[in-house]
N, C-alpha and C positions, 0 to 999 in steps of 0.2 A: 424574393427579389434581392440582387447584392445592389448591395452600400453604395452612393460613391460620391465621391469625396476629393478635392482638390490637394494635389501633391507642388509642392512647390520645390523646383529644380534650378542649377546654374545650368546653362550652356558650356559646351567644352570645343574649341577648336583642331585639336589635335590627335588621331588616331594612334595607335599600337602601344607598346611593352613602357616604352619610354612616358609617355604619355599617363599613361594608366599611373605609374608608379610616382608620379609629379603632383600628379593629382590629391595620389594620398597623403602622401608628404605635406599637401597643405588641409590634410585635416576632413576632406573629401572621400566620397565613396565613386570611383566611375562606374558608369553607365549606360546603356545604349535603348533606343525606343525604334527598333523595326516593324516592317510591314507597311498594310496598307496599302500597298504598289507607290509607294515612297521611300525616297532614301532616310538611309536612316541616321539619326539624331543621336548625338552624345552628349549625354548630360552628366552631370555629378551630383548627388545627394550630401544632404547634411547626417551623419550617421546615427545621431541620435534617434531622428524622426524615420529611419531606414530601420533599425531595430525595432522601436516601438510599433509600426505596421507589420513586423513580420512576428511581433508577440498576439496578433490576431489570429483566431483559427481558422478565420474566413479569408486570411491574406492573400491568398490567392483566385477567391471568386470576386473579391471586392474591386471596383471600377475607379480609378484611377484620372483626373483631369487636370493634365499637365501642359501649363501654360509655356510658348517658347518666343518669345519677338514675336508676343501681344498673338500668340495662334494658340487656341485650347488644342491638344489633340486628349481623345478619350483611351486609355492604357489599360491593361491588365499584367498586373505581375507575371512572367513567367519560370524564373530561374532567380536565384541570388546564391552567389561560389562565397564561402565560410574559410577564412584560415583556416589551417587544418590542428594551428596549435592553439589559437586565442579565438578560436570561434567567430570572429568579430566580420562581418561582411566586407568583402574585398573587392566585387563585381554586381550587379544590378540588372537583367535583362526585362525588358520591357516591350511588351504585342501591341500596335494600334487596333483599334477594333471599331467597327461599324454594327450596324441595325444586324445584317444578316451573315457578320462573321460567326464562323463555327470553333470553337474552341475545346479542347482536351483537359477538364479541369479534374485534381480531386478534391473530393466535397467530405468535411467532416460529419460521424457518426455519432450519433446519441443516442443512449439508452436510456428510454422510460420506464417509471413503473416498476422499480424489480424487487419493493414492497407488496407487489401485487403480484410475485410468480409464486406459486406454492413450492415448487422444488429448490427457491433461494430458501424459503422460509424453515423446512427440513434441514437445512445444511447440504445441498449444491452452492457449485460454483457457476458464475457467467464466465464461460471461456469465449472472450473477444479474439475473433479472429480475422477481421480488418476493422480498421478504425476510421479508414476514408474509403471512400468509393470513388474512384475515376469515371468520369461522366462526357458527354460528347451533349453540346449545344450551345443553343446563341446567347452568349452572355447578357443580355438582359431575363435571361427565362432561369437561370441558375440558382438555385436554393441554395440560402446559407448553413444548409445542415440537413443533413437525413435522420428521421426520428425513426427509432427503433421499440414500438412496445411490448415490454415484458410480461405484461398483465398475463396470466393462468398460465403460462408455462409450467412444463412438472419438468424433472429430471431427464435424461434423453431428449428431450425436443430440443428443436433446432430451430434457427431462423434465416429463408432463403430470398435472394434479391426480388422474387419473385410476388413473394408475398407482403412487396414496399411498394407503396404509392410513390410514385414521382412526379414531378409538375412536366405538366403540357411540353413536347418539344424534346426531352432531355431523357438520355438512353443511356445504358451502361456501356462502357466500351468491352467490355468481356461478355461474349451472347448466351456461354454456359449460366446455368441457376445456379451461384457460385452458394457457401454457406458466410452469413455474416456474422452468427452467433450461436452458442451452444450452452446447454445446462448442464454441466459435467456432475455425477456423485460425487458428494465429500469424500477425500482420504481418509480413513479408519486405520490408526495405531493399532495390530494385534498385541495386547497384553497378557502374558505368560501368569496362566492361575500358578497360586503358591500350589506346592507341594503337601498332600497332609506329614502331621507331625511323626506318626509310625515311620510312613516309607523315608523319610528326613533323618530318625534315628538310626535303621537299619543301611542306610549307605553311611551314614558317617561311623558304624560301628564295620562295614566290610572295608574302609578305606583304612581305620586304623590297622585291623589285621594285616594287610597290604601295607602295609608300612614298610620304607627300608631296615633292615636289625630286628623284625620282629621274628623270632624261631617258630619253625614250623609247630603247630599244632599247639600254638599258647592260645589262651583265652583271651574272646577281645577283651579290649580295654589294658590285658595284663603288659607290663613296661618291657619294652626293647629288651632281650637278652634272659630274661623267665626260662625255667625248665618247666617243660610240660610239667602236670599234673602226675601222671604215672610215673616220671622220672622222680620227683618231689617224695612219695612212697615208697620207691625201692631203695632212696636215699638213708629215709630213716629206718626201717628195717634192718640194715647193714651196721647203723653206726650205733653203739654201745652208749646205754644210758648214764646220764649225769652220775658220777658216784660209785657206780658199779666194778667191782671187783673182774679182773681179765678173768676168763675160764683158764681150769688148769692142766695143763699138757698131758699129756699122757704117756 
């Protein structure tokens, strides 16, 4: 059942742009209370008590009794327009509402339970995928929240409008079995196994071969600018030993 609770309002005598902005100026929020087959009433709020109701989740299912020159009329929020730099409420729109008025509300979601899914307990995730449900009925039949439970869910399962109770009266306004929630698998980091130590030696011994200045056919590891091996041998063969006397011409 919604809340409801007496809203306390100034009257305002003067309509449009002009007006609205007058209003604010003295510290007021304007506002307007249609419907009903009544014209409709402008009031102004105190903005404190205009923010504080709209930090309710139920703000907009909760009933509204706004007294005007001594007449209760019964309200439901329907709109409140936000600066668009300071956030701060700049307009107020307000529904009269009877026994058998029908109203278009969204109603906040809760999620039970999800100690109780084994697929959270593996490492899934709960992928919310509406947080309110829009609902069609007479606002005194309106719940202040749709429960959602999570109990034995696994991974893959899903949760559709279908399989929510809702109180007596009160319909979805989208007739598809829309989905409200899912178990999504945990994201898994692939990590790169080390290399063993062999194949780790032998490319770091083909990189230095590939080395810029390294001569063809030097030994790895051997230093940028080395004579091959065979060159090294024909070297000393040629060149005449420490000491040794030149051969003698002939």
């Amino acid at each position: 059942m919604p809340k409801t609770s007496s809203l306390q309002v100034h009257g305002r005598d003067r309509a449009g742009k002009g007006a609205a902005r007058a209003t604010r100026r003295q510290g007021l929020v304007p506002g307007v209370i249609y419907g009903g087959n009544q014209d409709a009433t402008l009031i102004a709020l105190e903005p404190r008590t205009l923010v504080s109701l709209m930090h309710d989740p139920a703000f907009k299912t909760n009933i509204f009794e706004v007294e005007i020159g001594g007449k209760k009329q019964r309200t439901m929020a329907m709109d409140v327009q936000l600066d668009p730099v300071s956030d701060r409420p700049i307009h107020a729109d307000f529904r009269r509402i009877e026994k058998d008025t029908l109203v278009r509300v969204p109603i906040p979601v809760r999620f039970l339970n999800d100690a109780a899914a084994p697929g959270i307990k593996v490492g899934g995730v709960l992928n919310i995928v509406r947080h309110e449900i829009e609902v069609r009925g007479k606002p005194d039949d309106l719940p202040d929240h749709i429960d959602v439970d999570l109990t034995g869910l696994e991974i893959g399962d899903s949760v559709h409008i279908k399989a929510i109770t809702l109180p007596a009266g009160i319909k979805p306004t989208i007739a598809r079995n829309f989905t409200i929630c899912t178990i999504a698998p945990p994201t898994v980091m692939a990590v790169e196994e080390e290399k063993p130590a062999a194949a780790a030696t032998a490319e770091g011994d083909a990189a230095a071969a590939a080395a810029p200045g390294a001569a063809p056919g030097a030994a790895p590891g051997a230093a940028p600018g080395a004579a091959p091996a065979g060159d090294a041998k024909a070297g000393a063969a040629k060149a005449p030993a420490a000491g040794a006397k030149p051969a003698a011409k002939k």
